[in-house]
DOZA-274634 format. One record per atom (N, C-alpha, C, O): residue number from 1; residue in three letters; atom name; x, y, z. Coordinates in nm, 3 decimals. Layout:
residues N
> NUM  ALA  CA  X  Y  Z
...
end
This chain:
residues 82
> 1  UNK  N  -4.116  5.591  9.578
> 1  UNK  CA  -4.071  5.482  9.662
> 1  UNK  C  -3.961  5.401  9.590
> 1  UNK  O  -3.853  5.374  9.644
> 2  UNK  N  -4.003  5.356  9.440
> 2  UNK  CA  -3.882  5.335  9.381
> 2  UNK  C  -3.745  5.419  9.367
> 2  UNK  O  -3.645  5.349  9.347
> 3  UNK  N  -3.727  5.538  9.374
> 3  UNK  CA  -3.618  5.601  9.399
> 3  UNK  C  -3.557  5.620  9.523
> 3  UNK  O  -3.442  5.662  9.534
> 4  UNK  N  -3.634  5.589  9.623
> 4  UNK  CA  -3.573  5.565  9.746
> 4  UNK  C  -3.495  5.446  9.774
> 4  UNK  O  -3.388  5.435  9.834
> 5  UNK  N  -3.592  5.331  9.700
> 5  UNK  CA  -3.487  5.212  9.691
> 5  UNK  C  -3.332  5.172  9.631
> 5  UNK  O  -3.231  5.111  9.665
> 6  UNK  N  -3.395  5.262  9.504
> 6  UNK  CA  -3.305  5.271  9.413
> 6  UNK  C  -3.147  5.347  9.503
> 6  UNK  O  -3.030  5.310  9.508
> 7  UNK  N  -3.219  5.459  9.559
> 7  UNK  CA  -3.049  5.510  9.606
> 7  UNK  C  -3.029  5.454  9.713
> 7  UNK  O  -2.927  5.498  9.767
> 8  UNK  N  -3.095  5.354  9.787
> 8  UNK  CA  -3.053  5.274  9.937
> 8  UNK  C  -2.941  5.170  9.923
> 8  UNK  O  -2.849  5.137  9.997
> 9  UNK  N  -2.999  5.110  9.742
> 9  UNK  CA  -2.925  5.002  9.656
> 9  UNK  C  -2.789  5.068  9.620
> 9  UNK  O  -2.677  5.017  9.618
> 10  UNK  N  -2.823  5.180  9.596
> 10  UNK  CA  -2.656  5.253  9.550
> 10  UNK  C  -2.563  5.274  9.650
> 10  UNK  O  -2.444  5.255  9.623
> 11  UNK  N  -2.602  5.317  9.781
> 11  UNK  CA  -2.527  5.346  9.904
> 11  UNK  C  -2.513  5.201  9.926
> 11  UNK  O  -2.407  5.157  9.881
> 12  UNK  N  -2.579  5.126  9.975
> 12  UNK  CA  -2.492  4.991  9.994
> 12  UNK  C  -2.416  4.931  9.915
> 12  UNK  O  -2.323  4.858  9.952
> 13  UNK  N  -2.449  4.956  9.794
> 13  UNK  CA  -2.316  4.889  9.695
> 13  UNK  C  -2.198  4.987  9.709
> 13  UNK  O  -2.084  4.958  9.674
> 14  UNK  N  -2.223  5.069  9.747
> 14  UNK  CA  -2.046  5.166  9.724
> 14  UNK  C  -2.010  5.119  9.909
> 14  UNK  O  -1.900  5.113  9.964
> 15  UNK  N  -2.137  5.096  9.963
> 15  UNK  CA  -2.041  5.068  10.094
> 15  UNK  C  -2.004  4.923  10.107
> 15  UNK  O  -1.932  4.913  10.206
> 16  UNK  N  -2.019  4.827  10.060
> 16  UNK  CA  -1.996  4.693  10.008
> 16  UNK  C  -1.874  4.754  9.903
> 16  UNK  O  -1.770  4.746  9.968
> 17  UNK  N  -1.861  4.778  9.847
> 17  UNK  CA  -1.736  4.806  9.748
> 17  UNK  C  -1.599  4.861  9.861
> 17  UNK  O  -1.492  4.802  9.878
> 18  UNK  N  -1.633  4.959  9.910
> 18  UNK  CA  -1.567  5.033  10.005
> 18  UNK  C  -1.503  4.927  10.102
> 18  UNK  O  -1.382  4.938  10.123
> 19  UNK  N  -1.570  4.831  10.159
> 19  UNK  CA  -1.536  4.735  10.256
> 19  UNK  C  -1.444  4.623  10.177
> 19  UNK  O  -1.339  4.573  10.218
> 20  UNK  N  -1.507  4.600  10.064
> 20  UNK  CA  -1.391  4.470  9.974
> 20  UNK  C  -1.274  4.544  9.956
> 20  UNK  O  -1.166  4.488  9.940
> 21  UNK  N  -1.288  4.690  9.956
> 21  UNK  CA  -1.113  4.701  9.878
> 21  UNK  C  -1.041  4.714  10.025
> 21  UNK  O  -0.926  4.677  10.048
> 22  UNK  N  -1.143  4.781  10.134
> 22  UNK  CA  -1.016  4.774  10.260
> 22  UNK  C  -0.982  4.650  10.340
> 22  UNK  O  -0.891  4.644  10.422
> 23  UNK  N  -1.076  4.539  10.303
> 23  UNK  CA  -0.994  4.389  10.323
> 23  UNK  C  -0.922  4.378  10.268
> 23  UNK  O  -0.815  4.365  10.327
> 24  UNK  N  -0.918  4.376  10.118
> 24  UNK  CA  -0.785  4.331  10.031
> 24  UNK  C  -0.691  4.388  10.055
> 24  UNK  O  -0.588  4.321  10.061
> 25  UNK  N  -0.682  4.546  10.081
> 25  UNK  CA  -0.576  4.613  10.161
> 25  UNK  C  -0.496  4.509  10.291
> 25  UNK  O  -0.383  4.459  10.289
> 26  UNK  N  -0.580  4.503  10.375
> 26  UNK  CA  -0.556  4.436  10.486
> 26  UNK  C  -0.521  4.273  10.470
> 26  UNK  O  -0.458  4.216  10.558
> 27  UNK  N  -0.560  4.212  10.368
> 27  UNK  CA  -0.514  4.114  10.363
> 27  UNK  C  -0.405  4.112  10.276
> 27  UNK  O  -0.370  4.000  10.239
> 28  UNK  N  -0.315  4.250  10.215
> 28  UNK  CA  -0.184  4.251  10.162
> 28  UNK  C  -0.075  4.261  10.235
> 28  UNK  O  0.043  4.233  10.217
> 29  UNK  N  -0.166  4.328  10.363
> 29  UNK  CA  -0.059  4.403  10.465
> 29  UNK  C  -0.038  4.247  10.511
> 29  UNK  O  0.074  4.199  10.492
> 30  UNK  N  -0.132  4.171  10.565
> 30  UNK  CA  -0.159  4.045  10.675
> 30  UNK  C  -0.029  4.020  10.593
> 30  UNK  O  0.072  4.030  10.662
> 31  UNK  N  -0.007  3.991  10.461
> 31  UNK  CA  0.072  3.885  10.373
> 31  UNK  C  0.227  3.923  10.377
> 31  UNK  O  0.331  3.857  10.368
> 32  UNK  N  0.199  4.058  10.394
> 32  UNK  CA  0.375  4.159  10.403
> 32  UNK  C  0.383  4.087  10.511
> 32  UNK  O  0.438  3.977  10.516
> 33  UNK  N  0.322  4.153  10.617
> 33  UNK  CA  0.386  4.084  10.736
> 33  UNK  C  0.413  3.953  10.781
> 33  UNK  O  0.503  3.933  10.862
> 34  UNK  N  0.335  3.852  10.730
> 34  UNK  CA  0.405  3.753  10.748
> 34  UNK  C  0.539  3.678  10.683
> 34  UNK  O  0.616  3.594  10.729
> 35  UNK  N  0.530  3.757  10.536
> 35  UNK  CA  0.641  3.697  10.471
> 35  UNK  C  0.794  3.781  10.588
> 35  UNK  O  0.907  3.736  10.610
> 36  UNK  N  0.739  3.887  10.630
> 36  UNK  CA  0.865  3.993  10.670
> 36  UNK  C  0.907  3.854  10.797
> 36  UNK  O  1.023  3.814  10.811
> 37  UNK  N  0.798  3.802  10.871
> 37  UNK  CA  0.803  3.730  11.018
> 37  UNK  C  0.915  3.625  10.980
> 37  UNK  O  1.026  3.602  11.028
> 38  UNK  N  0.833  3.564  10.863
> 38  UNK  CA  0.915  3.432  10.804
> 38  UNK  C  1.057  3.465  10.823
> 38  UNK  O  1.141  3.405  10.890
> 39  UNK  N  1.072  3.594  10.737
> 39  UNK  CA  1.208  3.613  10.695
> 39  UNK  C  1.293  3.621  10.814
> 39  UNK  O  1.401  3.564  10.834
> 40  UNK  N  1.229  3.698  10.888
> 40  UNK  CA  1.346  3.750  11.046
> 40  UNK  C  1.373  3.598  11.068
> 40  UNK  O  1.484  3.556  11.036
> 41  UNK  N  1.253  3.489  11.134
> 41  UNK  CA  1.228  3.339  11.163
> 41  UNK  C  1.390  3.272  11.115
> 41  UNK  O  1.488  3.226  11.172
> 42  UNK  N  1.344  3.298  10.968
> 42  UNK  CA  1.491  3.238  10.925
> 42  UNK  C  1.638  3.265  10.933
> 42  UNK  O  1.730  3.186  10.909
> 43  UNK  N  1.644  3.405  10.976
> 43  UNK  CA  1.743  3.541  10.967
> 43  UNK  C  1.788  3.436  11.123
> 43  UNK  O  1.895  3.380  11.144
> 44  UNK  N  1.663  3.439  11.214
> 44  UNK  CA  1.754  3.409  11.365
> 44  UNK  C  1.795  3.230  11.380
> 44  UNK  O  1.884  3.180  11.448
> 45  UNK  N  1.685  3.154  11.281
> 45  UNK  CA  1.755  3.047  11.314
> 45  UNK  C  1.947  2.978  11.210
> 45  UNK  O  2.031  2.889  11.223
> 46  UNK  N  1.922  3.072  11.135
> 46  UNK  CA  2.069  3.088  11.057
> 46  UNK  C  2.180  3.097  11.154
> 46  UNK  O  2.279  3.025  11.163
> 47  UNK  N  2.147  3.197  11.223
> 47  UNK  CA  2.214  3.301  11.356
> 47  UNK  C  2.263  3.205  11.460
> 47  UNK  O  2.373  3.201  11.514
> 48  UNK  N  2.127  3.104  11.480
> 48  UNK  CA  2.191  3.018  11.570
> 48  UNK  C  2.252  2.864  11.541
> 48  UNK  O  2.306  2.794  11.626
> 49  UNK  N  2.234  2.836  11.425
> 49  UNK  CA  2.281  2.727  11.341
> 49  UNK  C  2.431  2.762  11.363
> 49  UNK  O  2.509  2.687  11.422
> 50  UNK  N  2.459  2.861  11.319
> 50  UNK  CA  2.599  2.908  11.339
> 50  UNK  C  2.693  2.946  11.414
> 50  UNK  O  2.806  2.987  11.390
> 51  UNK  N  2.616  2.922  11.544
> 51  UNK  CA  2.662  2.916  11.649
> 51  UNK  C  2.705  3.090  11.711
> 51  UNK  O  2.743  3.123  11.824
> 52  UNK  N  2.684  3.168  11.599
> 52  UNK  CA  2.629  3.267  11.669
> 52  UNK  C  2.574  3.387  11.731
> 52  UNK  O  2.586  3.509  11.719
> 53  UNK  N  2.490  3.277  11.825
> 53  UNK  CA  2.386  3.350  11.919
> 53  UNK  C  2.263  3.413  11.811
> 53  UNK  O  2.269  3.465  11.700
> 54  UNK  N  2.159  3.382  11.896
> 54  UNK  CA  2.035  3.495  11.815
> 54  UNK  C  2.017  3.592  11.884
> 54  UNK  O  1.988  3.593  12.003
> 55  UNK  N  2.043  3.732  11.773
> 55  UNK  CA  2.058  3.830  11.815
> 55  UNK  C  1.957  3.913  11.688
> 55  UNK  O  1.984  3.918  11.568
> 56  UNK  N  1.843  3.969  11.756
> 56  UNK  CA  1.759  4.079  11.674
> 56  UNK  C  1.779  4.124  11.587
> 56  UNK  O  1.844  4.227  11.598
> 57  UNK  N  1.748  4.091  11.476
> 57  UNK  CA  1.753  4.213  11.318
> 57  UNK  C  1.740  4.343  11.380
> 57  UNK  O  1.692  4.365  11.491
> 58  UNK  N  1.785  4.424  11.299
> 58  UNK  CA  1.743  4.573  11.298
> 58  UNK  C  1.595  4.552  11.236
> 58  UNK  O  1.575  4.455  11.163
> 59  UNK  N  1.509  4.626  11.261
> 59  UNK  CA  1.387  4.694  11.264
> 59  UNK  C  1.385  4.726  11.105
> 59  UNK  O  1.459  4.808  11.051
> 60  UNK  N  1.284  4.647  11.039
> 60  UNK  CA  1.236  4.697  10.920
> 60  UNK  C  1.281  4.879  10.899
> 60  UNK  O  1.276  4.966  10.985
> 61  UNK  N  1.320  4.890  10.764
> 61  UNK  CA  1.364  5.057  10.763
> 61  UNK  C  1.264  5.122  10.713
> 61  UNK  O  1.301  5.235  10.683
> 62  UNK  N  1.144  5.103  10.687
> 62  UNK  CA  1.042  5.160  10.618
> 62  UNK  C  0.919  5.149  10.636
> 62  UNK  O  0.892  5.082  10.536
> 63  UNK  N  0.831  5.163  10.685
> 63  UNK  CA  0.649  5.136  10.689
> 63  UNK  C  0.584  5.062  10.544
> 63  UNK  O  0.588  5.108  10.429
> 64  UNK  N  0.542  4.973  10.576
> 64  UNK  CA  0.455  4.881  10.440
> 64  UNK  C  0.347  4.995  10.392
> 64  UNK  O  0.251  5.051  10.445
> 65  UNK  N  0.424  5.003  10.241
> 65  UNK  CA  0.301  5.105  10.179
> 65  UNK  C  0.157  5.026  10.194
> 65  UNK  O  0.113  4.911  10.200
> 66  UNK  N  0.117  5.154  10.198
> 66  UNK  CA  -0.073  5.144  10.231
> 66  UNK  C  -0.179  5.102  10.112
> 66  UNK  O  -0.266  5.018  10.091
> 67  UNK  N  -0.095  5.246  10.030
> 67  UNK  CA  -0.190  5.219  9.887
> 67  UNK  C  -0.170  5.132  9.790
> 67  UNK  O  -0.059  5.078  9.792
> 68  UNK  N  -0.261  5.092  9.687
> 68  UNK  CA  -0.202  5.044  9.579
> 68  UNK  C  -0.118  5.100  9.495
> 68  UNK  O  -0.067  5.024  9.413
> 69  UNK  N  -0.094  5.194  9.492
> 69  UNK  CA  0.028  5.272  9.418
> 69  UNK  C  0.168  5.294  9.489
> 69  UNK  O  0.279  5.323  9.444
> 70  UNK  N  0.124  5.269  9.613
> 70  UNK  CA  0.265  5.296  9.716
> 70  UNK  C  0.323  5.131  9.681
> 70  UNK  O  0.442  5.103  9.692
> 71  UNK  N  0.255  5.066  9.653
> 71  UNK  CA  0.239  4.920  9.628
> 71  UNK  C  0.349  4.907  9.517
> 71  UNK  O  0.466  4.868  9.529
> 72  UNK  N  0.303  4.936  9.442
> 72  UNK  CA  0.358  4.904  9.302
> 72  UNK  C  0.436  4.975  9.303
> 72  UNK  O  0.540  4.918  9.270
> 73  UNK  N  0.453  5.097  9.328
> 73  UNK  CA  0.591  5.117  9.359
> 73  UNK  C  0.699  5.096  9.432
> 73  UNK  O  0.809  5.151  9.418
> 74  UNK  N  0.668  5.014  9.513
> 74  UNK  CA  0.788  4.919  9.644
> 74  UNK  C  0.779  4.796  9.534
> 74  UNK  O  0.664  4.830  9.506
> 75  UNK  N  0.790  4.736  9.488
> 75  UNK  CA  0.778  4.651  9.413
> 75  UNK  C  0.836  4.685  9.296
> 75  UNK  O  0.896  4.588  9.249
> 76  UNK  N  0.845  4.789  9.224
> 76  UNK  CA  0.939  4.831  9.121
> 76  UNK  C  1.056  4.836  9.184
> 76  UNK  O  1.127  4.742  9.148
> 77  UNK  N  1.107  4.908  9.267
> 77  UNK  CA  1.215  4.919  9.356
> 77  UNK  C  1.294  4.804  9.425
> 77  UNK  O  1.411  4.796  9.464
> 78  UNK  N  1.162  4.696  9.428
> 78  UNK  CA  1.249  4.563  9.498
> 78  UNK  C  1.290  4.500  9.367
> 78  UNK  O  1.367  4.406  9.389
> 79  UNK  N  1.269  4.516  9.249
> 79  UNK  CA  1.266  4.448  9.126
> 79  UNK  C  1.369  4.533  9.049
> 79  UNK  O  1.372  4.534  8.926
> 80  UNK  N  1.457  4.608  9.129
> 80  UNK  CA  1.581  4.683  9.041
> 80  UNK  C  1.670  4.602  9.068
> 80  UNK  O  1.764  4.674  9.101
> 81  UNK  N  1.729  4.415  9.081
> 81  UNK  CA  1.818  4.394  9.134
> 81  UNK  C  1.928  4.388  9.255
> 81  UNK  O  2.046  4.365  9.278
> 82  UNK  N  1.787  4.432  9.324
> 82  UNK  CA  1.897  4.393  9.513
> 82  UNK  C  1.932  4.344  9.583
> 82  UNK  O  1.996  4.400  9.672
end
């Protein structure tokens, strides 16, 4: 009976583990995207400060990496000086 518990305790902790890392995922993406929102936000009211007209950015050129490694590597790349 104790080993039944024992591995009920193990499956819920890896599925509790499993669930914290795909929030934090999701709450990196939540954070991309809003900084990306901000940015357009500011991109169109520039646009119209200047009389002119607000007119649509082009469309992000790339999909927000998923993983943590796709991560850190968009982030090396934004950090070469651009």
């Amino acid at each position: 009976q104790f080993a039944d518990l024992s591995d009920a305790a193990n499956r819920n902790h890896e599925a509790l583990r499993l669930a914290k890392q795909e929030m934090n995922e999701s709450r990196w993406q939540i954070q991309s995207l809003t900084c990306e929102v901000d940015g357009l936000k500011g991109m169109v009211r520039a646009g119209e400060e200047s009389g002119g007209g607000a007119q649509a950015p082009a469309p992000w050129p790339h999909a927000a990496p998923s993983s943590p490694a796709e991560r850190g590597a968009a982030a090396a790349d934004e950090g070469d000086g651009g």
